[in-house]
ZAKE-732429 format. One record per residue (C-alpha): residue number from 1; residue in one letter; x, y negated, z. Coordinates in Angstrom, 3 decimals, padded with zeros to 6 digits. Layout:
BEGIN
BAKE NUM a X Y Z
...
***
This chain:
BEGIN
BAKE 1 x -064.838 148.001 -071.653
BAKE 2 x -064.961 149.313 -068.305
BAKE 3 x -060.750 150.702 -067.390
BAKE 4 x -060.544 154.269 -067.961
BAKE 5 x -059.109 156.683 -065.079
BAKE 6 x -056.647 158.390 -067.395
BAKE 7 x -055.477 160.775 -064.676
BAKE 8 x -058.841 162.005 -063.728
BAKE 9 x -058.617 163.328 -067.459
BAKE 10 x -057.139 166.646 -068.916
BAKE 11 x -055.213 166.146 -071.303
BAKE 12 x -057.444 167.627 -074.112
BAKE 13 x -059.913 164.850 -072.709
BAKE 14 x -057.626 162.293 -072.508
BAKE 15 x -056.037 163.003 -076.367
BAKE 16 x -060.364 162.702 -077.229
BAKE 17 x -060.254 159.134 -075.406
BAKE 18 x -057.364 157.979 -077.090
BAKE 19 x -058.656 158.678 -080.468
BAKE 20 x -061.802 157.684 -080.167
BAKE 21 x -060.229 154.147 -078.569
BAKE 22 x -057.248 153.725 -080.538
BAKE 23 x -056.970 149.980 -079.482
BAKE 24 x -055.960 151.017 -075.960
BAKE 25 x -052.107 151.160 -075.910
BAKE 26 x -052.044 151.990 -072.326
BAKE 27 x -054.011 155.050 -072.727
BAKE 28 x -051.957 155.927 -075.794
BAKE 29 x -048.543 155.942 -073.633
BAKE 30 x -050.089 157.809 -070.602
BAKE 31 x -050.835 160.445 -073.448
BAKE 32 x -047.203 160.699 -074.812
BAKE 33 x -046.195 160.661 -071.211
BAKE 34 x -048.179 163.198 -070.212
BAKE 35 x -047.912 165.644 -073.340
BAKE 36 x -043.931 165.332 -072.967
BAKE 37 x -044.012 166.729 -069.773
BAKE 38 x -046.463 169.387 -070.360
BAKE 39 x -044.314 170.593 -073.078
BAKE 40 x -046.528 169.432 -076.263
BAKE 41 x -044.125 167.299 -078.128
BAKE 42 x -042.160 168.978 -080.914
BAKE 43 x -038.816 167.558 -081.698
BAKE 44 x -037.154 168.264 -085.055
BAKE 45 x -033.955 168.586 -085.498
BAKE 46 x -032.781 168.312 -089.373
BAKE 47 x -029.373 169.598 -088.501
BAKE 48 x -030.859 172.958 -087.852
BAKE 49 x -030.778 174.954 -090.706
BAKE 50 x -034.206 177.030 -089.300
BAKE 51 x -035.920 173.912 -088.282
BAKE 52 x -038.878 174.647 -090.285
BAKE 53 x -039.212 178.187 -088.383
BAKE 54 x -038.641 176.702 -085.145
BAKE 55 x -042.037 174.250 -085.860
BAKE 56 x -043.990 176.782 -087.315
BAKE 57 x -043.519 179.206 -084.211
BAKE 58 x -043.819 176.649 -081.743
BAKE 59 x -046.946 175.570 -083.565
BAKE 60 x -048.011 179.195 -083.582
BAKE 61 x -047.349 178.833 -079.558
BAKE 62 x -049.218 176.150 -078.656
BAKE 63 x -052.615 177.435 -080.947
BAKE 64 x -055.085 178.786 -078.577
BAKE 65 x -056.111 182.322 -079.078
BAKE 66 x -059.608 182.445 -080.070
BAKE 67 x -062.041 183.252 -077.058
BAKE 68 x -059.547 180.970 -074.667
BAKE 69 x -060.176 178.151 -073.283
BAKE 70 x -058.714 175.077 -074.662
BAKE 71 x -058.934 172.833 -071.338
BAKE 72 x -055.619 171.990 -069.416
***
């Protein structure tokens, strides 16, 4: 398999080429990496009574409007 330029890739394209090759750890990491610091990751925290809120409307956040593009 020829090596992958991960950050020639969106990350849209680059979540794609990690689940279409799962076996590539490296890609896999640059992913988390990379969707940490754009924000992507949700973190739950049990000891917050409104926990399940705080998902659902950071879930609601991150869904793309329909008619926008989904491309970073």
């Amino acid at each position: 398999m020829t090596a992958a330029n991960y950050d020639a890739m969106s990350l849209n394209e680059l979540r794609r080429y990690v689940l279409t090759y799962r076996e590539d750890i490296d890609a896999f990491h640059k992913y988390i990496d990379r969707s940490k610091a754009a924000g992507r990751m949700i973190v739950i925290d049990l000891e917050d009574v409104h926990w399940e809120e705080n998902i659902t409307d950071r879930i609601l956040k991150m869904t793309p409007v329909e008619g926008e593009s989904e491309e970073s």
